[in-house]
N, C-alpha and C positions, 0 to 999 in steps of 0.2 A: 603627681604631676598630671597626671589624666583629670583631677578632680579639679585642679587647676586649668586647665585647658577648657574644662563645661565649664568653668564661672566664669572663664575671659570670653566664649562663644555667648555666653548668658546675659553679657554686658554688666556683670556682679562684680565683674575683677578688671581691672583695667593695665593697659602695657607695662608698667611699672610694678606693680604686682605681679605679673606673670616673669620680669625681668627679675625681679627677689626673689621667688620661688625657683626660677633656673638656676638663679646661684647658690641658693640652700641646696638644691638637691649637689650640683657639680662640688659642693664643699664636702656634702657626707657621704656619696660616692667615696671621692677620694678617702676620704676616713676608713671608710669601712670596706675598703680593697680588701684590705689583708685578711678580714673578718671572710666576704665574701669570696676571696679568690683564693684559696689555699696550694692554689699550682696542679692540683687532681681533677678540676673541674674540665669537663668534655666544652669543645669551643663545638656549636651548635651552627656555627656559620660563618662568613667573612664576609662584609660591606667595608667598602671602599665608600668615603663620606667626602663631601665637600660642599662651599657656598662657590656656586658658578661667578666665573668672569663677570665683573660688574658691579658686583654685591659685596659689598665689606660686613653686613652683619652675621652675626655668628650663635646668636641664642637659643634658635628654634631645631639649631645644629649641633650645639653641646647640648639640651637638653636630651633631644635624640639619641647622642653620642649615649650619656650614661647612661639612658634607660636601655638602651640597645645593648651596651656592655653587660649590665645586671642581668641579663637577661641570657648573659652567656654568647654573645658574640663578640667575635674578634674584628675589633672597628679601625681603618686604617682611616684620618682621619687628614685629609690634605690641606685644611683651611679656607680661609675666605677666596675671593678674588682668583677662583682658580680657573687655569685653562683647560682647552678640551683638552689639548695637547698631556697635559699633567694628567686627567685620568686616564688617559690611554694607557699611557706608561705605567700606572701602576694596576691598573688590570691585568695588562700585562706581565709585570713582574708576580700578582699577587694574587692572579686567578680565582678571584672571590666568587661569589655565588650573587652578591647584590650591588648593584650600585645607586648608592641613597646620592639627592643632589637637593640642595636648598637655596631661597629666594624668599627674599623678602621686597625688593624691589622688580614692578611689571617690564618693566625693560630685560631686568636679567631672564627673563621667561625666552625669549631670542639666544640666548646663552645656555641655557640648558638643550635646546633644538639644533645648536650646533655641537654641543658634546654628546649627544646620541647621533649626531652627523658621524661625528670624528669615529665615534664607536664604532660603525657600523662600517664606516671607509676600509678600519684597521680589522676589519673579519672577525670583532666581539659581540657586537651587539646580539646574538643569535644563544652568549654563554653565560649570559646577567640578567637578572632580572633589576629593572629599573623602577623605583620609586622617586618621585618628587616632593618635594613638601614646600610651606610657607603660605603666606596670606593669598599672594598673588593667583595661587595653580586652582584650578578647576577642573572638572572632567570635559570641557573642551579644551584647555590645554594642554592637557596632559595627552589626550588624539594626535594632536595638532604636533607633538613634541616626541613624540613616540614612546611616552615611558609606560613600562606596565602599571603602575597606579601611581595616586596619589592624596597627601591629605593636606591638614590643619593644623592638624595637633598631633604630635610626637611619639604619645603610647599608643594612638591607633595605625603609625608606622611602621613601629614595631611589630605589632599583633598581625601584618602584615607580610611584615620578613618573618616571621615566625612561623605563619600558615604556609610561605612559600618551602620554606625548610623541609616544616613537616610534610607536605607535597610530594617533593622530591625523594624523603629517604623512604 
């Protein structure tokens, strides 16, 4: 998927191609759970995942989702169209280490800046780290929005929640 993500940045590969590709990997993922998760594996982290209020798309979110899984995280995964309100609550229940939020549409960018609102109301924002992703985010939005980073493409989200892991322990 990373190799996918430099030929759609490349303009090699185009939406429809990267939209095939998310669903090959989401297909052998699932295949090979059982191959890759034999129930012994150490969870290396907990992100709480969702596409902000606004946004019905979900691609660059299950891509995320499985390479993030493979990877050994345990991904609590809330869906499209979610409110801030929705991840409070399960921060709260679920005490993760990260909270991944995606956008594919510029308007939802105002929705993710009110879900690090809510976060920060309810006395979390201080125990997450926050990552962004999707077309729309840049490193002035990402200021602007208060999340600790963000990207483009999916495996270097990952490699991101992975450095903050390793960071921490």
């Amino acid at each position: 998927m990373i190799a996918v993500g430099e030929l759609f940045d490349s303009d090699d590969y185009y939406v429809a191609d990267l939209i095939f590709a998310g669903e090959l990997m989401s297909k052998a993922v699932e295949i090979l759970k059982p191959v890759i998760y034999t129930g012994k594996a150490e969870i290396k982290g907990t992100i709480v995942l969702g596409t902000v209020k606004g946004d019905l798309h979900d691609i660059g979110k299950n891509i995320f989702k499985s390479m993030a899984e493979t990877e050994g995280f345990e991904v609590y995964d809330l869906g499209i169209d979610v409110e801030p309100e929705v991840f409070v609550a399960k921060v709260k229940q679920i005490e993760p280490q990260i909270v991944a939020m995606s956008a594919v549409l510029t308007m939802a960018l105002n929705s993710m800046k009110k879900t690090v609102d809510a976060l920060i109301d309810a006395g979390l924002r201080d125990k997450v780290k926050i990552i962004i992703g999707g077309n729309p985010v840049t490193e002035d939005s990402c200021k602007r929005i208060g999340a600790d980073a963000f990207t483009t493409v999916a495996g270097e989200g990952v490699a991101i929640c992975k450095q903050w892991i390793n960071d921490a322990g």
